[in-house]
N, C-alpha and C positions, 0 to 999 in steps of 0.2 A: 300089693304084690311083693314088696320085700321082704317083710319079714317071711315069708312063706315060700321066696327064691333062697335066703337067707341057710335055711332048713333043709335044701337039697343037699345030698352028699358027694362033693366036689372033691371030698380029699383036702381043698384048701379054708381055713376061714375066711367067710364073705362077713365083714360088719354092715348090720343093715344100713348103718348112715354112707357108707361108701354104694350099695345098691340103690338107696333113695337116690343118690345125686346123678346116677349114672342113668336110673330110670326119670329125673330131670333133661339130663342132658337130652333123651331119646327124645323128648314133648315139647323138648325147647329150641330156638330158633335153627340150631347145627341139621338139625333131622325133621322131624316131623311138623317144626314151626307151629305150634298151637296154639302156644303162648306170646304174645310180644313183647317183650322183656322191657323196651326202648318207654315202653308207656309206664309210669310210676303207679299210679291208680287201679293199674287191673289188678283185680280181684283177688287172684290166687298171690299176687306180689305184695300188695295187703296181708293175706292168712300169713306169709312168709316173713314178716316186719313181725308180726304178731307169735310166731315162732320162736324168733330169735329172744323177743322179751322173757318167752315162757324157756326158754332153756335158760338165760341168763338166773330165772325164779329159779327152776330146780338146780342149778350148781350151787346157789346158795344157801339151799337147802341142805347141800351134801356137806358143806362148810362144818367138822365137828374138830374144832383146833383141841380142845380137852381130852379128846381121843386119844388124842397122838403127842402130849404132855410131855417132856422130856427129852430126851436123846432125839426120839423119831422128829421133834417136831423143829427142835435146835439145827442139825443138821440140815434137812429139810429147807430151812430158811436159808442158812448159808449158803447152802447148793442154788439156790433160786439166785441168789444174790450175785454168786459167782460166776451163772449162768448169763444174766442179766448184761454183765462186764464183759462176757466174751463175745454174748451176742451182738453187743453194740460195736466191737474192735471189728469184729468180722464186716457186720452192717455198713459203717463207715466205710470199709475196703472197699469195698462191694460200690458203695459211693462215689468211691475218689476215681474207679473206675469206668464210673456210667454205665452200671450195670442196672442200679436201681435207682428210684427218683426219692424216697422216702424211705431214706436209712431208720429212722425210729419206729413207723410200721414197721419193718422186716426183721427189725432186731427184735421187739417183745412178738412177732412171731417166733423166732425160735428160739424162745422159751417158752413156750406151752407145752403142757402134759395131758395126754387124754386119758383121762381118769375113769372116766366113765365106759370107756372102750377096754378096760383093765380088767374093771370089779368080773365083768362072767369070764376073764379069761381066768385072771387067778382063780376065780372060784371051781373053776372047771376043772384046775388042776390040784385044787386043794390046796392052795397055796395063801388064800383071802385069811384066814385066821392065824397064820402061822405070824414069828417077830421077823424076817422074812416081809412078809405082805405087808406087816405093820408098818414098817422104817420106805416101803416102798409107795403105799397109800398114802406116806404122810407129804412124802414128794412129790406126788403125784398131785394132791389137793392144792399144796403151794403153787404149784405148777399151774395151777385153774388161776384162782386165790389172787397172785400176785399182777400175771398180765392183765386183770378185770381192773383191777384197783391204777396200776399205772395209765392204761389205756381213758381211763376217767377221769384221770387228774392233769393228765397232761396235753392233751390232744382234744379237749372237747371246754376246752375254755372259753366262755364267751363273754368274761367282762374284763377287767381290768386284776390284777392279781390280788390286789388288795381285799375288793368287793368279792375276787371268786373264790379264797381262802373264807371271808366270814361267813359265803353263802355253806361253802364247804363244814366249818364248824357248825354251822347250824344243821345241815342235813343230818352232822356224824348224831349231834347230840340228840336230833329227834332219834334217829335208830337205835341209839344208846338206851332212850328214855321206852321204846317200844321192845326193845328187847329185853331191859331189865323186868317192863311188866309183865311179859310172854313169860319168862321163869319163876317170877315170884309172885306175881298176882292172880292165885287161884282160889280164888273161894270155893267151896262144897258144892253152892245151891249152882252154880254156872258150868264147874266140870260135868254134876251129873248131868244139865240141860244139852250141854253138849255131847254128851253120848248117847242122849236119847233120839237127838235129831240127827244124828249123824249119817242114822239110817231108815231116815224118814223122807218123804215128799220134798219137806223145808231144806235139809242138807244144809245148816246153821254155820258149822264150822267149814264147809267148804266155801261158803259165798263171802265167812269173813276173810277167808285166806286171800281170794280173791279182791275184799276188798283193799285188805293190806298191799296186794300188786298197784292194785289201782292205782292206792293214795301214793305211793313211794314214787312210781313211776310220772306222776301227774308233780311232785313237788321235786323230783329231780331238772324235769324240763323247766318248772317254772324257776330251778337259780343257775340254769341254764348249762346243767349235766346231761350226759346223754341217757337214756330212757334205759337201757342196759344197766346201770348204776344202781339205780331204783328198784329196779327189777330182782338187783343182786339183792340190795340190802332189806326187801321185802322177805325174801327168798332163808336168809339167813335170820329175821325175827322170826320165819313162820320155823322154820327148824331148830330154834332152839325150845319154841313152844311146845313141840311136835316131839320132843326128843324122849325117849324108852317106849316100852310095852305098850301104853297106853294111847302112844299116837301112832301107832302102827298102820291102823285102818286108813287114818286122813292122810298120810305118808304113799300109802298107796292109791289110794282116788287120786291126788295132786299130779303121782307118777300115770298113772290110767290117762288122767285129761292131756297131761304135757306130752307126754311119749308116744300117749296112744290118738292124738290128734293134733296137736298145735305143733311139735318140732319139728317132727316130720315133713310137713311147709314150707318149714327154712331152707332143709336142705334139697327138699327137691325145687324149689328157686334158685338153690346157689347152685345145682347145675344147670338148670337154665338160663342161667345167667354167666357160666364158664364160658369163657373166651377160648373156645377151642382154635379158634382163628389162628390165634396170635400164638398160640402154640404149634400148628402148620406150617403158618405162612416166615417164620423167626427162627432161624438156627440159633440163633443167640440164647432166645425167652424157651426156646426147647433145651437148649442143654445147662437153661438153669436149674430144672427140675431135679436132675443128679447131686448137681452143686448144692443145692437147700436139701437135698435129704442127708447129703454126709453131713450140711452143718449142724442140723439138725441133731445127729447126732453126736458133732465135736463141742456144741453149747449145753446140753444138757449129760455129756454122759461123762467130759473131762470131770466136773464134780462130782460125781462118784468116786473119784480118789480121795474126797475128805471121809466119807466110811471105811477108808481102808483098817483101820483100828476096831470097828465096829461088827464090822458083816467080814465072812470067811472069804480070804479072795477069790474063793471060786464063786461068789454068789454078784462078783462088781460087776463083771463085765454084762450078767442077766442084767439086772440093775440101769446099766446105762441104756442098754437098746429100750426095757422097760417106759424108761425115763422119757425116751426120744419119738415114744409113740406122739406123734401128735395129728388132730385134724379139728376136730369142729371149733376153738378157740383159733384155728387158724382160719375155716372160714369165714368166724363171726368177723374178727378181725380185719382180713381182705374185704368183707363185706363194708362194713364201716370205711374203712379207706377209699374203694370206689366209693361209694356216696358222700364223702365228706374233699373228694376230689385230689387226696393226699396220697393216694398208688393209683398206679397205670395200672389198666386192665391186664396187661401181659404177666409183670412179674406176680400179679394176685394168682392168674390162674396158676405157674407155674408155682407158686406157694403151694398153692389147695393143692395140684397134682402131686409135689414132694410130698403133702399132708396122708394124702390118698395111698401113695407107696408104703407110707412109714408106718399106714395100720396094718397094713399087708407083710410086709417082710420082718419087721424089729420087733413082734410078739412073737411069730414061727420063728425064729433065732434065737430069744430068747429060753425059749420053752425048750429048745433043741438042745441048749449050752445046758439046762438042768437036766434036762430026764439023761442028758450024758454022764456030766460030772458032777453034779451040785445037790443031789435030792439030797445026800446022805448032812453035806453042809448046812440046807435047809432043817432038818430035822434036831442035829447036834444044835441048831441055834436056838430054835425054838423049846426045847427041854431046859437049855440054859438059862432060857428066860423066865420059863415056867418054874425054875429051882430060884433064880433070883430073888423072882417077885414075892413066891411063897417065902 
């Protein structure tokens, strides 16, 4: 049903992950009670574990840091960095307050960037190919990128630091060593095998993609990473394998299997599993959802003033609401925390619910601030770069 409530014309954009979760909420204990949430094992709470691994595969699919080489991608890092620092002063406040129990969840929540809730907007507007879309996709991925990577290393340790560092060198080096073979290891007689099964019965190169999730996922757990990790780093061998004209096709089955059955899972678990309660029955956990959307936007979009030199200032301020979209690194996120016992159920929902706003409002803002005063900024930039480069 969502993507096809999705496609009604509302006048407003619905993202289908905000209808997924919302047609969660409807099947899940608040309404319709269909689901038992309380029990780990049911079935559909399985397909939704099983989701999250597969969205964790396709972001790291998305992962193309050579893309955005340069300025885009320099910046990019800095902004994340800087984001990182404010997140965590705020987080802390927010702490010293007893507003939240798990200041370092809350703070690499707000820095995430929904990236993937981006590409059809820019594209919509014509905006995905421009230097423009460039400098803002490459912030955007960081924005994926970074909280996957700190969320792994820091909060899912389970040895001692010394043994969880060598296990860690040893995972980077196998993906190291799988990725170097994904781009340089192509013999003739195997590329052609595998376009010939591609679109065959056998379907060769999807079950190895597949197996590549497996293996990563199955050797993250075993040095005792979360299964997210594995996921990622499968995700980004299979995307560098996968990269130009020629993996077009696998590119899109990968995106078919993950989009068009397994993530969708996630999230309509994750609103099954929204604590709407806690946001009724809490004035407090209800008027934090405001509070995490402006931060949301005061950690990701202060760093936009290191483009100031860069991008035309009438294209910052798109930029920072751009930036401050966030939501499904904020469910996975919240998700992880409730199960690892490190966030209350409260301030997660009111996370996801800011998350839920910020897909809602800070694209429409965005879009508004350009087609007002910025198209003609967006274009002078984009010629500039196109005269550069040539």
């Amino acid at each position: 049903m969502a993507p096809i409530l999705a496609e009604l014309p509302l006048g407003v954009r619905m993202p289908t992950v905000i209808i997924e979760m919302m047609l969660g909420i409807i099947v899940g204990p608040h309404v319709l009670k269909l689901v038992n949430v309380s029990v780990p094992t049911e079935p559909v709470l399985l397909m939704g574990d099983a989701g999250l691994t597969f969205l964790f595969f396709l972001v790291g699919m998305e992962i193309d840091l050579a893309r955005f080489r340069g300025p885009p991608l320099t910046l990019a890092l800095r902004g994340w960095v800087c984001s990182l620092a404010i997140a965590s002063i705020m987080a802390t406040l927010l702490w010293m307050v007893s507003l939240v129990r798990a200041p370092v969840m809350v703070g690499i929540a707000l820095t995430t960037t929904a990236t993937g809730m981006l590409v059809p907007i820019l594209r919509d507007a014509e905006e995905l190919e421009t230097a423009f879309g460039r400098f803002l996709l490459a912030a955007g991925t960081i924005g994926e990128f970074g909280p996957i990577i700190v969320v792994a290393l820091i909060l899912t340790r389970k040895y001692s630091y010394s043994k969880q560092t060598a296990l860690m060198m040893i995972f980077v080096a196998a993906a190291i060593t799988c990725s170097f073979a994904a781009m340089r290891v192509r013999p003739p007689r195997l590329l052609q095998l595998f376009r010939r099964t591609l679109h065959n019965s056998s379907q060769l190169p999807v079950r190895i993609c597949m197996f590549a999730l497996s293996f990563f996922v199955v050797l993250a757990g075993g040095f005792g990473f979360d299964a997210t990790l594995g996921a990622f780093a499968a995700g980004m061998v299979i995307g560098l394998a996968a990269r130009g004209v020629e993996g077009h096709a696998l590119r899109e089955k990968l995106d078919a299997i993950g989009y068009g059955y397994f993530v969708p899972f996630f999230f309509v678990c994750s609103g099954m599993k929204l604590d709407l309660g806690a946001l009724q029955n809490s004035h407090a956990t209800l008027l934090l959802v405001p509070l995490f959307l402006v931060l949301f936007l005061v950690a990701r979009g202060l760093p936009v003033y290191l483009y100031r030199r860069t991008l035309p200032k009438e294209l910052l301020l798109p930029m920072a609401f751009y930036s401050a979209t966030a939501l499904p690194m904020i469910v996975a996120i919240t998700d992880f925390g409730i199960q690892t016992h490190t966030m209350l159920p409260d301030v997660a929902a009111a996370l996801v619910g800011a998350g839920m706003l910020s897909t809602l409002i800070f694209p429409t803002i965005a879009e508004a601030l350009i087609s007002r005063g910025a198209p003609l900024a967006v274009n002078e930039m984009t010629s500039a770069t196109t005269i550069s480069d040539s």
